[in-house]
C-alpha positions as CSV (number, residue, x, y, z in Angstrom):
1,X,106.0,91.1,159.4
2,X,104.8,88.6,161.9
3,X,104.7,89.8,165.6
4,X,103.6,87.8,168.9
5,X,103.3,88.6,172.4
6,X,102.0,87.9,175.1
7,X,102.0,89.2,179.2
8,X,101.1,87.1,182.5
9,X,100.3,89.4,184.4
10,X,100.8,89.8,188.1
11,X,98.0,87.5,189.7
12,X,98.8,84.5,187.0
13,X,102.2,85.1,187.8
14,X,101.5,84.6,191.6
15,X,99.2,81.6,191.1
16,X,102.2,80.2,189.3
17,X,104.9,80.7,191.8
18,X,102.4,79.4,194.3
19,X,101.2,76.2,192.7
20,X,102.9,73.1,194.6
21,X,100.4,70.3,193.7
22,X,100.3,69.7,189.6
23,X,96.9,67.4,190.0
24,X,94.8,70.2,191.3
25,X,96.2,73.0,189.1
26,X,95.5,71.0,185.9
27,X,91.9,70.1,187.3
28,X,91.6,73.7,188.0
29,X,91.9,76.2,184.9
30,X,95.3,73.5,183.8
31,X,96.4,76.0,181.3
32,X,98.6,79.5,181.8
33,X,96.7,82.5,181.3
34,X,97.0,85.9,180.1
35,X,97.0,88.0,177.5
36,X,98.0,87.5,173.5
37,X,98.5,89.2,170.7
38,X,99.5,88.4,167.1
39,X,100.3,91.0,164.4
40,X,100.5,89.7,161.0
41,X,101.5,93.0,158.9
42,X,99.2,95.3,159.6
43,X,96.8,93.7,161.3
44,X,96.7,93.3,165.4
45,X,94.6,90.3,166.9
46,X,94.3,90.7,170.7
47,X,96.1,93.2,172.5
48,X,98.8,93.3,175.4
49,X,98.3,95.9,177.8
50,X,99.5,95.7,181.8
51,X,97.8,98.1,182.6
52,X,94.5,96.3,181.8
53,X,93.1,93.4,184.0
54,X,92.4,91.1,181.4
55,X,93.7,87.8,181.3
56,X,91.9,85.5,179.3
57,X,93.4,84.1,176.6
58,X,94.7,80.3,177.0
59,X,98.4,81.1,176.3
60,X,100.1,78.8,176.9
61,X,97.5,77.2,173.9
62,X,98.0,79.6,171.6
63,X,101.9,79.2,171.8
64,X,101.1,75.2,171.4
65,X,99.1,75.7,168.4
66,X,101.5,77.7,166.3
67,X,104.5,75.0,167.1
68,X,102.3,72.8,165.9
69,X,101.5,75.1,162.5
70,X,105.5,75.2,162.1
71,X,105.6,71.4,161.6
72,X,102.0,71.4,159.8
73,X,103.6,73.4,157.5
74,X,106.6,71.6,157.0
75,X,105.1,68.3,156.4
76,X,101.6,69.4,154.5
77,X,102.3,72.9,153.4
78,X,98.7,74.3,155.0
79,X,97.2,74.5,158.5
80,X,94.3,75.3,160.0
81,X,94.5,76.3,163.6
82,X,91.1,77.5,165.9
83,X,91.7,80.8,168.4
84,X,91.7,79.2,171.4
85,X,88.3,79.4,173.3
86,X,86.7,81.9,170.1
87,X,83.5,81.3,168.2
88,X,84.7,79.1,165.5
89,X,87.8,81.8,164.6
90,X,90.8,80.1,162.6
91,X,93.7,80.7,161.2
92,X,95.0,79.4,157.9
93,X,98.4,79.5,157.4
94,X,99.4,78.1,153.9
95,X,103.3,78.3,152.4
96,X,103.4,79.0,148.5
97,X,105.9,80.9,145.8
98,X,104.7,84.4,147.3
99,X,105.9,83.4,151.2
100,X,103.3,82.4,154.2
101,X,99.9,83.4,153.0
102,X,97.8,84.0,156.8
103,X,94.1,84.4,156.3
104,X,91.1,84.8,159.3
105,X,88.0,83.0,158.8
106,X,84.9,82.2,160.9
107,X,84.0,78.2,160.2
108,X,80.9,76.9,159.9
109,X,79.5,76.4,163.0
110,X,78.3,72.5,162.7
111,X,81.9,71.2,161.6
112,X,83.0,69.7,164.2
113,X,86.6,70.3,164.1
114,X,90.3,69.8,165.8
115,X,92.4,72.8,166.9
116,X,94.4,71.9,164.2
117,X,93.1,70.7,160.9
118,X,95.3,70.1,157.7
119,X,92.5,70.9,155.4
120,X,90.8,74.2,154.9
121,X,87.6,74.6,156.7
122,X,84.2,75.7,155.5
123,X,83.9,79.3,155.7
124,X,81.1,81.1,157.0
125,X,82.9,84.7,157.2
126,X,86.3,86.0,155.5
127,X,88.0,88.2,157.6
128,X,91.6,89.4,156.2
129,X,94.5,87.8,154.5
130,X,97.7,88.8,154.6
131,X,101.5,87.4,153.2
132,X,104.5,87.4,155.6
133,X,108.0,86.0,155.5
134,X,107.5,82.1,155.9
135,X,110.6,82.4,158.1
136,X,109.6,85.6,160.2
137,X,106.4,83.3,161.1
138,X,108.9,80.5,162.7
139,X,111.5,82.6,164.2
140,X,108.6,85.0,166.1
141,X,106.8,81.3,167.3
142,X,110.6,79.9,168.4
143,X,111.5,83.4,170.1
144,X,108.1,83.7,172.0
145,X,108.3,80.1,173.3
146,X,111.6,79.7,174.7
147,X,110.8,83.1,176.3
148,X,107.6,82.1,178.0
149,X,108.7,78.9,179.0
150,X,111.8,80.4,180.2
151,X,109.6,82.6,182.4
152,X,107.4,79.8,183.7
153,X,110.6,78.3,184.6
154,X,111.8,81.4,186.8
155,X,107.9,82.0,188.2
156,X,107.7,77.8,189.4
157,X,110.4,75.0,187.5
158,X,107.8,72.5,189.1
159,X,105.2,73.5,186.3
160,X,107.4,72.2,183.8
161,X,106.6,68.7,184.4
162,X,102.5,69.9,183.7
163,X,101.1,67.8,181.2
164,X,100.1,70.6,179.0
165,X,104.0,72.3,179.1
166,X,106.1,69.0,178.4
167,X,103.6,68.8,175.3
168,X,104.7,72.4,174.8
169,X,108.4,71.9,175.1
170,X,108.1,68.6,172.8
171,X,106.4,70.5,169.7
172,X,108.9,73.4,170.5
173,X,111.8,71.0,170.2
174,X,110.2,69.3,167.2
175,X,109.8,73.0,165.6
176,X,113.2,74.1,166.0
177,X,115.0,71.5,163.7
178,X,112.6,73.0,161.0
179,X,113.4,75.6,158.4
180,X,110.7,77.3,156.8
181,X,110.8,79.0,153.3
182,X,108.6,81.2,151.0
């Protein structure tokens, strides 16, 4: 099983609706914020809660990032994609005969690396691994996005034309021509 949410809560929601100049939200914070949550079998990373006032995770990154994975995946058959704003925390997502094999790691702090890396890393702590449906992965990272962008949308369809969201809706329309196996 692979699982995603995500909630904006009320006062993103609000600085969405009442953003009118692009320039000045994308020097400000220039991503959507909130909270996230993935659940790969088992095991929960982050949590989604309303009733809690915490809204830092980069969102509208983390739904980037695995769009991205979905084409990493196709092409190379392994990526490597850093927890937005973490301490060197990635995700390895590699497809083989058993399905989508998704493994936590801490990197080694002096690699200097991209969000997304085709490679494996150099670990400096093993957290978990876990096998899901390859195809589970890709339909939970298609259904999330054309939800939350879908809800931007309805908060403010000005913030569609932000810099970081058109490169969102390009790697979504990129991912969704691609079928995933294992």
């Amino acid at each position: 099983m692979f699982n995603i949410k995500y909630e904006l809560l009320d006062s993103e929601l609000n600085r969405l609706r009442e953003t009118t100049d692009l320039k000045e939200f994308e020097l400000d914070v220039n991503e959507v914020v909130g909270q996230f949550q993935l659940s790969v079998n088992d095991r929960v990373e982050g949590f989604v809660d309303k009733d809690i006032p915490y809204e830092g995770e980069f969102v509208s990154e983390w739904i980037y990032l695995l769009n991205e994975s979905i084409q990493c995946l196709d092409e190379e058959g392994f990526v490597s994609i850093s927890a937005p704003d973490s301490n060197n925390i990635r995700y390895e997502l590699e497809l083989n005969s058993e399905g989508l094999i998704v493994k936590k790691i801490r990197a080694l702090p002096k690699q200097i690396l991209e969000h997304i890396c085709i490679e494996p890393v150099e670990q400096a702590e093993f957290f978990w691994k876990e096998i899901v449906s390859a195809k589970a992965f890709s339909h939970a990272v298609l259904e999330v996005t054309e939800q939350f962008l879908t809800q931007v949308e309805k908060a403010n369809p000005f913030l569609l034309e932000l810099e970081i969201l058109l490169r969102l809706k390009q790697s979504f329309l990129k991912s969704k021509d691609i079928v995933l196996t294992a």
